[in-house]
The first five atom37 places (N, CA, C, CB, O) and aatype in JSON, in Angstrom:
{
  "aatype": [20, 20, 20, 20, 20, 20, 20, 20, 20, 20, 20, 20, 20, 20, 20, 20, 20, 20, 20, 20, 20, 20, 20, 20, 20, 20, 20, 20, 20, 20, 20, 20, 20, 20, 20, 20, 20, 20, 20, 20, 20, 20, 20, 20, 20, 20, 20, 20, 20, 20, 20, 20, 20, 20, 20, 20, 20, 20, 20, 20, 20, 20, 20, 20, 20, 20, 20, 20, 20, 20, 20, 20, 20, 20, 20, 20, 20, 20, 20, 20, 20, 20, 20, 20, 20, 20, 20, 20, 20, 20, 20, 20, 20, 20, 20, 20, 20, 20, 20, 20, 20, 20, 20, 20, 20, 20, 20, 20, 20, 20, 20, 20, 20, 20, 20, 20, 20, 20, 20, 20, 20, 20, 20, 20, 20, 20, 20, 20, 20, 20, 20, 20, 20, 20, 20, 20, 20, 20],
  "atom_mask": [
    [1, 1, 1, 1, 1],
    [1, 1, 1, 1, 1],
    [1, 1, 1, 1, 1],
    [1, 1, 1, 1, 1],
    [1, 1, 1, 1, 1],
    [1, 1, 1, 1, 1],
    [1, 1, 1, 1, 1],
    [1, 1, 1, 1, 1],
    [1, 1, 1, 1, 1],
    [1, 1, 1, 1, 1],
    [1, 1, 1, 1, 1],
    [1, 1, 1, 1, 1],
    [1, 1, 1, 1, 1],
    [1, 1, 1, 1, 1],
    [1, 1, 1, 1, 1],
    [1, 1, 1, 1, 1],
    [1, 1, 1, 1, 1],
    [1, 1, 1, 1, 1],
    [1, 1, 1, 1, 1],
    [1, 1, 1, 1, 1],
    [1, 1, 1, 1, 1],
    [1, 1, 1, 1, 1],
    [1, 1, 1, 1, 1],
    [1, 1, 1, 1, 1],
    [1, 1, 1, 1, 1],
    [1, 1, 1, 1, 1],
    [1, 1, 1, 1, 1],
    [1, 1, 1, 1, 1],
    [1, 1, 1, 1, 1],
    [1, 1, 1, 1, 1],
    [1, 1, 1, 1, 1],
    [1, 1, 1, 1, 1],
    [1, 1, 1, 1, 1],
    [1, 1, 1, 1, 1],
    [1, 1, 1, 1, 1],
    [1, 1, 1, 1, 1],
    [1, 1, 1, 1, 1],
    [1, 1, 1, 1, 1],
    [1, 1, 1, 1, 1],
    [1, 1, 1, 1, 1],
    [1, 1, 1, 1, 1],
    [1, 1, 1, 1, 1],
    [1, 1, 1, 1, 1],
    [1, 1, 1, 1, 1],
    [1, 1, 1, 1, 1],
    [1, 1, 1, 1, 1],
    [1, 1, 1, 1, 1],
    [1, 1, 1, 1, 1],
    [1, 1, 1, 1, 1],
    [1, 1, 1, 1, 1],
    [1, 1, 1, 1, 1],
    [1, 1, 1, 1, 1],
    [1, 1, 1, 1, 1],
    [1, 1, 1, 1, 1],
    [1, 1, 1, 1, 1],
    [1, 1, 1, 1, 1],
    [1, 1, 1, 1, 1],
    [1, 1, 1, 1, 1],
    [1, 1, 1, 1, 1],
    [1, 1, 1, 1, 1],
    [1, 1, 1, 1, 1],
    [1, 1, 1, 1, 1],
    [1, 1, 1, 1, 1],
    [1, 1, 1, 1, 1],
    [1, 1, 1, 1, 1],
    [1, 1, 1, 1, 1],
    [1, 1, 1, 1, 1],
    [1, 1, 1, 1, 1],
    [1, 1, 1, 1, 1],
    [1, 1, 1, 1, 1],
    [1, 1, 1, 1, 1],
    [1, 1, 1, 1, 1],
    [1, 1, 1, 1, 1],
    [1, 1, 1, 1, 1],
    [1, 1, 1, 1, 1],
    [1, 1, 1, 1, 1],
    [1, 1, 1, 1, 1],
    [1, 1, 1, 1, 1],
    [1, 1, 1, 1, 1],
    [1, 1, 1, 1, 1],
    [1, 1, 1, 1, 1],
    [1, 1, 1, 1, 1],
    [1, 1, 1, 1, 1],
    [1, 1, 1, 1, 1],
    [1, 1, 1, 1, 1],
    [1, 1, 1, 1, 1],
    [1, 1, 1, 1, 1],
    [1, 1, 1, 1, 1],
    [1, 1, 1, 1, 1],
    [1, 1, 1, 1, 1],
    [1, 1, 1, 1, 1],
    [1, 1, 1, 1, 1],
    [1, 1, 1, 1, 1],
    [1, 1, 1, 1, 1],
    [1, 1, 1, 1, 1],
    [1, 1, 1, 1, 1],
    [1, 1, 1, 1, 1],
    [1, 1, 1, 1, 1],
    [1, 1, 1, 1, 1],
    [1, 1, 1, 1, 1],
    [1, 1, 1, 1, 1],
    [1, 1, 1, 1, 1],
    [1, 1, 1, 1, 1],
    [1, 1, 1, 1, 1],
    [1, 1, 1, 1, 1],
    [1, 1, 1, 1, 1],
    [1, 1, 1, 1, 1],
    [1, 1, 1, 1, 1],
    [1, 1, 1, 1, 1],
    [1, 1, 1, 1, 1],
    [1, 1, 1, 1, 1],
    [1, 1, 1, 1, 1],
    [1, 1, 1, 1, 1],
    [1, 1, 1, 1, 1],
    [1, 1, 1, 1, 1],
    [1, 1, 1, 1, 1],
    [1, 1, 1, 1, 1],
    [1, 1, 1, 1, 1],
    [1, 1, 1, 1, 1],
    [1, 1, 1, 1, 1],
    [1, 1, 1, 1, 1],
    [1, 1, 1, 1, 1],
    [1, 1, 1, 1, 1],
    [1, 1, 1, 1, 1],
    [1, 1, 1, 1, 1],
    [1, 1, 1, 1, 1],
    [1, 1, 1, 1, 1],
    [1, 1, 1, 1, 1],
    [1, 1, 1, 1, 1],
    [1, 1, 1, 1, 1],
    [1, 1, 1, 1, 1],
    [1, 1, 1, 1, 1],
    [1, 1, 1, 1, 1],
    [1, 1, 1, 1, 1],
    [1, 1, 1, 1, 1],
    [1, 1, 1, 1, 1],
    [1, 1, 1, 1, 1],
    [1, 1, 1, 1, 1]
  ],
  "atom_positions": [
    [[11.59, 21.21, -1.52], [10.46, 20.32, -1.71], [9.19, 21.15, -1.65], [10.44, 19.18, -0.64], [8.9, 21.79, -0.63]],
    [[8.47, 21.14, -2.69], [7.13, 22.07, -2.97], [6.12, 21.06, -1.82], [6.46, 22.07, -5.09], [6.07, 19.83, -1.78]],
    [[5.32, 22.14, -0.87], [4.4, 21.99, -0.23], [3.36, 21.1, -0.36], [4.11, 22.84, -0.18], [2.87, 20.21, 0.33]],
    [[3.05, 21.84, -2.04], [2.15, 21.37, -2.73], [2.29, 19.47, -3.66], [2.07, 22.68, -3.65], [1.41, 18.81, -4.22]],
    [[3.31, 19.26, -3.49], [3.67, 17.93, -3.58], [3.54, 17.03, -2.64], [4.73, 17.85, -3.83], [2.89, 16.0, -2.83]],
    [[4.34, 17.41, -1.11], [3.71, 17.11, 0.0], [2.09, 16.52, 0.31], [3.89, 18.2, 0.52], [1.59, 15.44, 0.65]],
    [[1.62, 17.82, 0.01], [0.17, 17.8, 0.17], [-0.6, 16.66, -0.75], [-0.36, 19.26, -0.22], [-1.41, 15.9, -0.21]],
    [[-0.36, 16.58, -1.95], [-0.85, 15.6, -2.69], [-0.17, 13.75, -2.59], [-0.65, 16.32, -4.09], [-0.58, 12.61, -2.82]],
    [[1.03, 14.39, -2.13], [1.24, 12.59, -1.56], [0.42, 12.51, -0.37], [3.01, 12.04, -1.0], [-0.13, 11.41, -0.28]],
    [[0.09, 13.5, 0.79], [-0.68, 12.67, 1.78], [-2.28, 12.32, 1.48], [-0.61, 13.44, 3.13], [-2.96, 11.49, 2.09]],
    [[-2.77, 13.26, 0.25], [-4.2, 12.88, -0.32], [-3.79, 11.44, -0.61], [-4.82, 13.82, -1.78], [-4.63, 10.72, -0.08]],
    [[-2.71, 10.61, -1.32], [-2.2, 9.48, -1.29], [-2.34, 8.76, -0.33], [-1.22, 9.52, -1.49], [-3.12, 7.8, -0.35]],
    [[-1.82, 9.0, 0.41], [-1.53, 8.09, 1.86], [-3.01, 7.9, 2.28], [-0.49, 9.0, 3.27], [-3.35, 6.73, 2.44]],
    [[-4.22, 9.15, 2.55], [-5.14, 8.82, 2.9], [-6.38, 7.82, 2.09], [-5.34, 9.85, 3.23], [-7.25, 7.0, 2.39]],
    [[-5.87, 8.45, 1.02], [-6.96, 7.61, 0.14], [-6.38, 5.98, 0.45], [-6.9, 8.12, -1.86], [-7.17, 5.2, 0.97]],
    [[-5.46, 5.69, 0.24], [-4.84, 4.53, 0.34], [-5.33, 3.84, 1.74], [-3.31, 4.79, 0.24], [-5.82, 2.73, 1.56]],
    [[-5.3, 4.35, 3.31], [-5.93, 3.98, 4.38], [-6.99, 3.85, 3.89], [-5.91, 4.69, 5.44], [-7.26, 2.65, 3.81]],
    [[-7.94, 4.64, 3.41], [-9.3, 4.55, 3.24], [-9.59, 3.49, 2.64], [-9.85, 5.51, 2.64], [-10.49, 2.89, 3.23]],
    [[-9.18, 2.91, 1.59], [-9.85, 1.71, 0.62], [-8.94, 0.8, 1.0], [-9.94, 1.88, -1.13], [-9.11, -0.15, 0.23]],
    [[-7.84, 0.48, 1.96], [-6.99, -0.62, 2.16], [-8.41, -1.22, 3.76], [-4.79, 0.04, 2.62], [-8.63, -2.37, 4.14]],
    [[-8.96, -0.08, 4.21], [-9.4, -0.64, 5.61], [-11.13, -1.05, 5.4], [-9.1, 0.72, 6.98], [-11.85, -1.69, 6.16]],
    [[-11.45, -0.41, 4.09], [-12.75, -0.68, 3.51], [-12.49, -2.01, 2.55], [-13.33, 0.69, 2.65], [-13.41, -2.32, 1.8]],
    [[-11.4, -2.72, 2.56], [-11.15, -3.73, 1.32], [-11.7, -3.47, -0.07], [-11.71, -5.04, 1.65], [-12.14, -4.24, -0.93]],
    [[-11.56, -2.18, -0.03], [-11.71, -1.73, -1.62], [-10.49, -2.15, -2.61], [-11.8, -0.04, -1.7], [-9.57, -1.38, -2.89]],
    [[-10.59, -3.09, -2.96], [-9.15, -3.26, -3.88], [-9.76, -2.7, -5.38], [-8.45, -5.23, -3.99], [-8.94, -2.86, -6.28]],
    [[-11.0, -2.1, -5.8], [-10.6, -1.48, -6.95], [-10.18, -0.13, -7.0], [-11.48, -1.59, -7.74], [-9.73, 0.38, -8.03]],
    [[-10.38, 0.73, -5.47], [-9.98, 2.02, -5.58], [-8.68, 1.64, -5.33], [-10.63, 3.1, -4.71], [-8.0, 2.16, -6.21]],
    [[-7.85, 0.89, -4.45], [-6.47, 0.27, -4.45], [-5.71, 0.67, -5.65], [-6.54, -1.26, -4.41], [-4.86, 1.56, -5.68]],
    [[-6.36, -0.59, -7.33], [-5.95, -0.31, -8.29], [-5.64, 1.0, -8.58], [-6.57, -0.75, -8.93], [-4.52, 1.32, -8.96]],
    [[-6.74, 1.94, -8.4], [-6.14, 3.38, -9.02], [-5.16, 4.06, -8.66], [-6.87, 4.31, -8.99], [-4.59, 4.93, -9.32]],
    [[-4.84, 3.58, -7.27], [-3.81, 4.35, -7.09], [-2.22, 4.06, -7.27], [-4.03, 4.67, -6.03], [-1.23, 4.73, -6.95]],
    [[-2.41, 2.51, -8.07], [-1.04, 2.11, -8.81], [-0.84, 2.63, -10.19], [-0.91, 0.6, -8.95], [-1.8, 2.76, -10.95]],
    [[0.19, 2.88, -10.48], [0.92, 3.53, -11.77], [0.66, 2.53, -12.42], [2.48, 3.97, -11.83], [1.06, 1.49, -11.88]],
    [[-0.06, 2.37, -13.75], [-0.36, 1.3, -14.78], [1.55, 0.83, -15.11], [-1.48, 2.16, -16.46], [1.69, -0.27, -15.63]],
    [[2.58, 1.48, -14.88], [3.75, 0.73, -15.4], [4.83, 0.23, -13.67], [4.73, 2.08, -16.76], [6.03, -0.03, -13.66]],
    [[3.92, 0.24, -12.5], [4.1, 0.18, -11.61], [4.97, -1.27, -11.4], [2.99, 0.51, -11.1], [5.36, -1.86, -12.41]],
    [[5.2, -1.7, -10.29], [6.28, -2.86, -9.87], [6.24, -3.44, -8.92], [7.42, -2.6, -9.75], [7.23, -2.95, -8.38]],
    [[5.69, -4.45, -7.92], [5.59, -4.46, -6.64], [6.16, -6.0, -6.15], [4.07, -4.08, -6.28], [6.18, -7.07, -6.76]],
    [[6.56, -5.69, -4.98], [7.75, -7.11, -4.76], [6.59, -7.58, -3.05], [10.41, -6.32, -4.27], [6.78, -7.04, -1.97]],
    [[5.68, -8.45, -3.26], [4.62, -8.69, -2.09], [5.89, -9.64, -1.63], [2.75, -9.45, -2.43], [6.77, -10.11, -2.36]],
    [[5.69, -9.82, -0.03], [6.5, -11.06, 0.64], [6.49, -11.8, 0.38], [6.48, -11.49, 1.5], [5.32, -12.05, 0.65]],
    [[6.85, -12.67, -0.03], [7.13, -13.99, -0.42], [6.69, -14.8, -1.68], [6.74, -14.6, 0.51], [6.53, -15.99, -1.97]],
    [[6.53, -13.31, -2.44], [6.13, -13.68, -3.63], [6.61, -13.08, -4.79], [4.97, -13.61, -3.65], [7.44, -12.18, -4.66]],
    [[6.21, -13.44, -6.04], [6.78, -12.83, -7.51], [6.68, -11.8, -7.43], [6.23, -13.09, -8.76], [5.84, -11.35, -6.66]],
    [[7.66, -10.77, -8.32], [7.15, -9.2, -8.79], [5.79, -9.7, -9.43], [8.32, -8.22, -10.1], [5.43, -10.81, -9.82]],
    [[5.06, -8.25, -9.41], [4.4, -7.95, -9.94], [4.26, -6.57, -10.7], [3.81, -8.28, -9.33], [4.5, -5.48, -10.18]],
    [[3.78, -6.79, -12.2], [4.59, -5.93, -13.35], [3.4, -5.52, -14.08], [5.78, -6.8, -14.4], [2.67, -6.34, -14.63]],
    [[3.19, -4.24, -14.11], [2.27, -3.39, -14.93], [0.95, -3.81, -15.03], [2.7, -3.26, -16.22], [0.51, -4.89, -14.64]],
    [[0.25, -2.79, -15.65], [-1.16, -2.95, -15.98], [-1.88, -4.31, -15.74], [-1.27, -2.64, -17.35], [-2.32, -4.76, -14.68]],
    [[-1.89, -4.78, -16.83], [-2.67, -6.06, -17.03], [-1.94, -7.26, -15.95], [-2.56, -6.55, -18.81], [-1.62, -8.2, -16.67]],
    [[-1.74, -7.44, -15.14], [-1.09, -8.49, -13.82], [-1.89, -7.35, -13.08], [1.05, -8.81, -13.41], [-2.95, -7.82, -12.66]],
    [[-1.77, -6.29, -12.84], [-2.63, -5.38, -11.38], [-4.2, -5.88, -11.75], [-2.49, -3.08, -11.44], [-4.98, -6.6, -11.13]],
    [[-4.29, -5.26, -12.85], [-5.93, -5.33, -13.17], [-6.18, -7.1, -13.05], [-6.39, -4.58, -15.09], [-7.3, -7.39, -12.64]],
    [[-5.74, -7.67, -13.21], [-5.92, -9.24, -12.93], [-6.07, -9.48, -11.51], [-4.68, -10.13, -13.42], [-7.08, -10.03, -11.07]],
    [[-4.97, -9.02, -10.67], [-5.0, -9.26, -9.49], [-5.84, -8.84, -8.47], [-4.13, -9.06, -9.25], [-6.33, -9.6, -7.63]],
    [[-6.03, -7.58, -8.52], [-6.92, -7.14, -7.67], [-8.11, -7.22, -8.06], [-6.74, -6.06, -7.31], [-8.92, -6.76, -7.26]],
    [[-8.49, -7.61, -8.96], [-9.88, -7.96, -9.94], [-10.45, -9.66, -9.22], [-9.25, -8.14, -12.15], [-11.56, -10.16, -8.99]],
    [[-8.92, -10.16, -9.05], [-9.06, -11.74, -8.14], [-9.56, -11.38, -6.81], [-7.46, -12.68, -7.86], [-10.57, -11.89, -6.33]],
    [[-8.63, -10.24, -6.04], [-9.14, -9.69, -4.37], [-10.46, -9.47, -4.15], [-8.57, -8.27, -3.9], [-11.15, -9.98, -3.27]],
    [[-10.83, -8.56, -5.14], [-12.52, -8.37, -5.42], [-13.03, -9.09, -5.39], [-13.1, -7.99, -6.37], [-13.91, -9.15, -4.53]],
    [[-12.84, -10.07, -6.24], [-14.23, -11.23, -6.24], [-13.75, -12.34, -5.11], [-14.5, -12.21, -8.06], [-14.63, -13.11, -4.74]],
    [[-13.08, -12.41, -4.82], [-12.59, -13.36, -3.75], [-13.59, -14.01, -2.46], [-11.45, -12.56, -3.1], [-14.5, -13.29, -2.05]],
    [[-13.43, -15.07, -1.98], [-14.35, -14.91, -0.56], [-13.87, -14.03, 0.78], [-14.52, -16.42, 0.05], [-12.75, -14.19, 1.27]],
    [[-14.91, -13.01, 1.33], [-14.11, -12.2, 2.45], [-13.75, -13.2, 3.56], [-15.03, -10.92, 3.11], [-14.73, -13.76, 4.05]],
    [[-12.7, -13.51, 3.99], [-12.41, -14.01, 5.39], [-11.88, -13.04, 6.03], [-11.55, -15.15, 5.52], [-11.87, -13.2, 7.25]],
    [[-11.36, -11.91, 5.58], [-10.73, -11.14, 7.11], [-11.75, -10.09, 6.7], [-8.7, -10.51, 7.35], [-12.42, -9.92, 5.68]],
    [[-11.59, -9.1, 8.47], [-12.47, -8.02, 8.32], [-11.17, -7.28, 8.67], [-13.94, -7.87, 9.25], [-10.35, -7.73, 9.46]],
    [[-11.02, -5.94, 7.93], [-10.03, -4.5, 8.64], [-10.57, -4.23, 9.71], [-9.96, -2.99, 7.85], [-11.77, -3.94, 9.77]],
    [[-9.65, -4.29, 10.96], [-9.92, -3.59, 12.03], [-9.2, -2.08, 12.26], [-9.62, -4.49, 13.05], [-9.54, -1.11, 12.93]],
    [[-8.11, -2.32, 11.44], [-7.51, -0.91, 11.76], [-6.32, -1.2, 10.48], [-6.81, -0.61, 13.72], [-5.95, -2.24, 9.94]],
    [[-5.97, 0.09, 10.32], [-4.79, 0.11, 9.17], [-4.4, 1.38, 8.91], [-5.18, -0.48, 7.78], [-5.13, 2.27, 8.47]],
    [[-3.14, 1.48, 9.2], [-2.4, 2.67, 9.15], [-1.08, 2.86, 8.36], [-2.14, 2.94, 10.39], [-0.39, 1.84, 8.32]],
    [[-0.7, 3.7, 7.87], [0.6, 3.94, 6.97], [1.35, 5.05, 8.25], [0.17, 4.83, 5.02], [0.85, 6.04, 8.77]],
    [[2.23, 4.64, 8.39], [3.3, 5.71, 9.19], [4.4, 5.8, 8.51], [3.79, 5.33, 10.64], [5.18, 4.88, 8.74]],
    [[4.99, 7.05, 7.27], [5.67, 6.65, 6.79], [7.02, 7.81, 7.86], [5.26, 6.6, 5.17], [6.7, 8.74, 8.6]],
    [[8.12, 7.45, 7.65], [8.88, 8.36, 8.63], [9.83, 9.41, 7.34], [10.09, 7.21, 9.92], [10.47, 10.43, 7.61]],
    [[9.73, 9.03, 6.53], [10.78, 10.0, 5.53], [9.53, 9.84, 3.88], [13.08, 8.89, 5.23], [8.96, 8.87, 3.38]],
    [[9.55, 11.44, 3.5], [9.1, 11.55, 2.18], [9.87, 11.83, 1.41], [8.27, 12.24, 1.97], [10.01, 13.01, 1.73]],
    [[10.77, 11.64, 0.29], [11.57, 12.87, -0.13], [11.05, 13.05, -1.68], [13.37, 12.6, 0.01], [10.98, 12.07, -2.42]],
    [[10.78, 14.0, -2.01], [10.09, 14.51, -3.5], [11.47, 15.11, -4.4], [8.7, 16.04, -3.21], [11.94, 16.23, -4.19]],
    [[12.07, 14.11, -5.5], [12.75, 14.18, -6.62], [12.07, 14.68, -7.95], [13.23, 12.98, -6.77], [11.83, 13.88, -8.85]],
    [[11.75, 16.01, -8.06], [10.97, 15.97, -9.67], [9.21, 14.77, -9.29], [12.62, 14.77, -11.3], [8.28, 14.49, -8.53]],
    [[9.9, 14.55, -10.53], [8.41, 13.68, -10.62], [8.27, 12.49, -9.81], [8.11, 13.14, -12.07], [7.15, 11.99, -9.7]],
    [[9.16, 12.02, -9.3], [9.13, 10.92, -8.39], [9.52, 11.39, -7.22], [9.89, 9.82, -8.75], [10.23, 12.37, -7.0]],
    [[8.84, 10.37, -6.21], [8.92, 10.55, -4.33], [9.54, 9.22, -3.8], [7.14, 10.73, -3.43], [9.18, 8.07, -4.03]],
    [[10.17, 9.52, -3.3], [10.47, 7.86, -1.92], [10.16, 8.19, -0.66], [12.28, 7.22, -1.57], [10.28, 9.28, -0.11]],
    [[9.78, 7.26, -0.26], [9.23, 7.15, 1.05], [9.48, 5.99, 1.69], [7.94, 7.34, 1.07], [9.61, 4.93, 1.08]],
    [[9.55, 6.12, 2.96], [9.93, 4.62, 3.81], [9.1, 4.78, 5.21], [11.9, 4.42, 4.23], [9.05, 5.87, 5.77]],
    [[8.58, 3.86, 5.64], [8.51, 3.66, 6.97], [7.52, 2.17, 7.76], [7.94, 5.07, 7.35], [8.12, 1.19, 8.2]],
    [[6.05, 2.29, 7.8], [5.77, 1.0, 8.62], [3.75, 0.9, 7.95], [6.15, 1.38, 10.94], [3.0, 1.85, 7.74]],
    [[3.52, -0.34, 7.83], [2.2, -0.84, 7.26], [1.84, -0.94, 8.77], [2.11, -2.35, 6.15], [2.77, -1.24, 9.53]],
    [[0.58, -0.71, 9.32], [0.5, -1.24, 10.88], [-1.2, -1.74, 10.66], [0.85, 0.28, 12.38], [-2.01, -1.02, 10.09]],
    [[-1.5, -2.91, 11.15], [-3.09, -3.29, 10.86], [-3.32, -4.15, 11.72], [-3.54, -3.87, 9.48], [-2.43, -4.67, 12.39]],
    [[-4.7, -4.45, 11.81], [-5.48, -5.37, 12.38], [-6.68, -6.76, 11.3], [-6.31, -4.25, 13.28], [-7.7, -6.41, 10.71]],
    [[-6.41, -7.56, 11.3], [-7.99, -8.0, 10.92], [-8.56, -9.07, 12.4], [-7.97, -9.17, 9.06], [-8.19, -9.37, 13.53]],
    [[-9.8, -9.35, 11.33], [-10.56, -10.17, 12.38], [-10.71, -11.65, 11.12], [-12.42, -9.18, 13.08], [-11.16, -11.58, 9.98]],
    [[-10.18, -12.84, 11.81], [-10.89, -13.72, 10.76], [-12.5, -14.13, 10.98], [-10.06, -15.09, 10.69], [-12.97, -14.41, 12.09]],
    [[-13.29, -14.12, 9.67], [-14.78, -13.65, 9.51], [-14.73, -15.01, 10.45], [-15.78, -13.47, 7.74], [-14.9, -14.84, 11.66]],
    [[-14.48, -16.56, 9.88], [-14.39, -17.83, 10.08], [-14.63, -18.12, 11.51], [-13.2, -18.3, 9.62], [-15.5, -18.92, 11.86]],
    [[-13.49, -17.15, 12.76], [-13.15, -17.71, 13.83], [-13.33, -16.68, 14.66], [-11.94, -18.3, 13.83], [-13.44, -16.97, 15.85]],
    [[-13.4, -15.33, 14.3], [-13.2, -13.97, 15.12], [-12.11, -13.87, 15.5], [-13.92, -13.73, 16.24], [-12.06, -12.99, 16.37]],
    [[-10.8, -14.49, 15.24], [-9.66, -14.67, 16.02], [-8.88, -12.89, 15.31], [-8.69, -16.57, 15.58], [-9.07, -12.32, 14.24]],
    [[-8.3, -12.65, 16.11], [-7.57, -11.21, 15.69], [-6.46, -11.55, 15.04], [-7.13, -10.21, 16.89], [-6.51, -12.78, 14.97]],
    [[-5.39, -11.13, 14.47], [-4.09, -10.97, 13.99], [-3.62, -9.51, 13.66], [-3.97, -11.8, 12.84], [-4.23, -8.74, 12.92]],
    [[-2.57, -9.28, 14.25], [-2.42, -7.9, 14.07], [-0.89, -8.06, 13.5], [-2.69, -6.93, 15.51], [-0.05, -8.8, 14.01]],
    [[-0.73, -7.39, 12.58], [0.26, -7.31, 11.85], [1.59, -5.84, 11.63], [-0.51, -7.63, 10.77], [1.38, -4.76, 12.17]],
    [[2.32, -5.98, 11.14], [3.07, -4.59, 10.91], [4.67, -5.18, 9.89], [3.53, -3.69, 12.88], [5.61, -5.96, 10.11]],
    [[4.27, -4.32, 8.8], [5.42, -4.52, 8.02], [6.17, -3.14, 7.8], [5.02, -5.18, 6.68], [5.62, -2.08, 8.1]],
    [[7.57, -3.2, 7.23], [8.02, -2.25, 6.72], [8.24, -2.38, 5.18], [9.05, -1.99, 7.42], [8.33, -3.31, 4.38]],
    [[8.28, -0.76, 5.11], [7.54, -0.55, 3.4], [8.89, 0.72, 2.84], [5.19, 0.47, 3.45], [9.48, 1.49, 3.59]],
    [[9.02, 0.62, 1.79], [9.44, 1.51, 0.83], [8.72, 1.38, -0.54], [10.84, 1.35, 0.69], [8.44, 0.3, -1.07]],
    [[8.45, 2.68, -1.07], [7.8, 2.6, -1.73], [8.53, 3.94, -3.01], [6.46, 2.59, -0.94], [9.37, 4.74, -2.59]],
    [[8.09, 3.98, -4.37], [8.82, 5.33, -5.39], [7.13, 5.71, -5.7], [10.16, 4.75, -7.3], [6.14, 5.01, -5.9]],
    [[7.32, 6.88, -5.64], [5.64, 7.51, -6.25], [6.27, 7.78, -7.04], [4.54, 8.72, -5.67], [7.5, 7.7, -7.04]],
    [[5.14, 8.42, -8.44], [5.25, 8.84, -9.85], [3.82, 9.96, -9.69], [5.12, 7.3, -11.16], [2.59, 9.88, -9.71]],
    [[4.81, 10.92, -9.55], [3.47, 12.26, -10.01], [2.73, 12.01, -11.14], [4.05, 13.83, -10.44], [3.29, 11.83, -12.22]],
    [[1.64, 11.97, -11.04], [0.91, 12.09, -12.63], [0.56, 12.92, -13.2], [-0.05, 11.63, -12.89], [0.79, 13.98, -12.62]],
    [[-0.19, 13.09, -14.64], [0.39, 14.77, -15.59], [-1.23, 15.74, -14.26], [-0.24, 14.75, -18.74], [-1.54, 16.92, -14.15]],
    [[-1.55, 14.99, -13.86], [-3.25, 15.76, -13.08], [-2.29, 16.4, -11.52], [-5.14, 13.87, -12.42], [-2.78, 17.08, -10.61]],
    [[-0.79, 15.9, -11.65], [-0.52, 16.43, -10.21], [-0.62, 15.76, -9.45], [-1.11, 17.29, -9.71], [0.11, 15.85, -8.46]],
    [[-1.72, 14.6, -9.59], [-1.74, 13.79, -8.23], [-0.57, 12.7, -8.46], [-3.36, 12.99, -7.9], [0.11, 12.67, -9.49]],
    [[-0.38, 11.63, -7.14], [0.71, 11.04, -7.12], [0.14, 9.48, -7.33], [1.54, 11.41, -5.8], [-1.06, 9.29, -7.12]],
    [[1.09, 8.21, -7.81], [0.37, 6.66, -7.53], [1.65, 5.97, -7.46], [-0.78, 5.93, -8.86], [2.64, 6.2, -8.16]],
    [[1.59, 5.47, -6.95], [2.55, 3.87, -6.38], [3.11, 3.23, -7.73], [1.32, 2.37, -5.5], [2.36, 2.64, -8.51]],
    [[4.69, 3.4, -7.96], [5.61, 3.5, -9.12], [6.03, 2.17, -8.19], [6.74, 5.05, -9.55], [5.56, 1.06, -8.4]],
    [[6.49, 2.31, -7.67], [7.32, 0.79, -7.04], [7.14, 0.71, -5.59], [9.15, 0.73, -7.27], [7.14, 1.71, -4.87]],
    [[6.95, -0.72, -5.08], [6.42, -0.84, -3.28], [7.31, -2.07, -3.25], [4.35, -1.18, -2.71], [7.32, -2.97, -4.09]],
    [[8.02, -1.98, -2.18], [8.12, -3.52, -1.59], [8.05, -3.62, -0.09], [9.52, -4.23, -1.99], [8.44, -2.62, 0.52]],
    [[7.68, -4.49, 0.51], [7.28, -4.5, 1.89], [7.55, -5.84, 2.73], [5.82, -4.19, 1.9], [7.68, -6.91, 2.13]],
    [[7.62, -5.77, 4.04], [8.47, -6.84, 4.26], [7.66, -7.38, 5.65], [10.19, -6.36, 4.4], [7.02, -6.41, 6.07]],
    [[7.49, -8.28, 6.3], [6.9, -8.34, 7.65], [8.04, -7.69, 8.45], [6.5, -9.89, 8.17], [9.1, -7.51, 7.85]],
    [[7.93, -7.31, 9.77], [8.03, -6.64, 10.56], [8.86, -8.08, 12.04], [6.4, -5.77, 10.62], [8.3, -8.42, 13.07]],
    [[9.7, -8.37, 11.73], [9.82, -9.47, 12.89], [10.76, -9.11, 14.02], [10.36, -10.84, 12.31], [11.96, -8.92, 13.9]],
    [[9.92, -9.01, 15.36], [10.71, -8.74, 16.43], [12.03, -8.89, 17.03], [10.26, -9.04, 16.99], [12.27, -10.1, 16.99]],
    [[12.64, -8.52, 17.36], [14.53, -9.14, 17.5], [13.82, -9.8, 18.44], [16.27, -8.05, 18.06], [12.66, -9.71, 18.85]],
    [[15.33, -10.89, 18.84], [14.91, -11.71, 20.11], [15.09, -11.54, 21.12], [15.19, -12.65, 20.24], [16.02, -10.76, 21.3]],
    [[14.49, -12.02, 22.25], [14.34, -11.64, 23.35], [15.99, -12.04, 23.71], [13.03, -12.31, 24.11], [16.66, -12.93, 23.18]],
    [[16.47, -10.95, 24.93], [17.44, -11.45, 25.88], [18.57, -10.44, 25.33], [17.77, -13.22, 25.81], [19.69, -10.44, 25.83]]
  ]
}
């Protein structure tokens, strides 16, 4: 596994903290693969270009009710295939609702396929992510 692949998936990972905790959902967009795939909880795939650019174009203009308090990617395994990467591990965040101040802190688990692009850098080929629910007590 080249270093240098490494290195450019975690420019990934960070950029990704950065505009997930700033609610930037148009730097978001860039960092999905225009033929990308994403399976959100409890909802439809979502399939290429024109559905991303729709969607996060909706996040944008949207009304803000939560604020990022914190948001982190911990992924525990990278593995770099050629032009594609998998990765697995945990979404971990905070917001604040604007409405109530009330906190919610959240944590899902994530797998995700990167797609190197021809510039070297890497973007989000396929994600699906799941909430995070505690076993039960006892």
């Amino acid at each position: 596994m080249k270093k240098s692949s490494l290195k450019a998936i975690e420019r990934l990972h960070r950029r990704d903290m950065r505009a997930s905790a700033a609610g930037d959902f148009r730097a978001l967009r860039a960092l999905v693969d225009d033929e990308a795939v994403m399976f959100p909880p409890g909802g439809a795939p979502q399939r290429g270009a024109k559905e991303f650019d729709v969607a996060f174009e909706r996040m944008a203009a949207g009304p803000k009710t939560h604020e990022v308090i914190s948001y982190r990617l911990d992924f525990e395994e990278v593995k770099v295939f050629g032009r594609f990467a998998v990765e697995w591990g945990a979404i971990r965040g905070a917001t604040r609702e604007i409405a109530t101040g009330r906190i919610v802190e959240s944590e899902y688990h994530v797998m995700r396929v990167l797609r190197r692009q021809r510039n070297g850098s890497w973007k989000v080929y396929r994600s699906i992510w799941a909430p995070r629910v505690a076993p039960p007590a006892g």
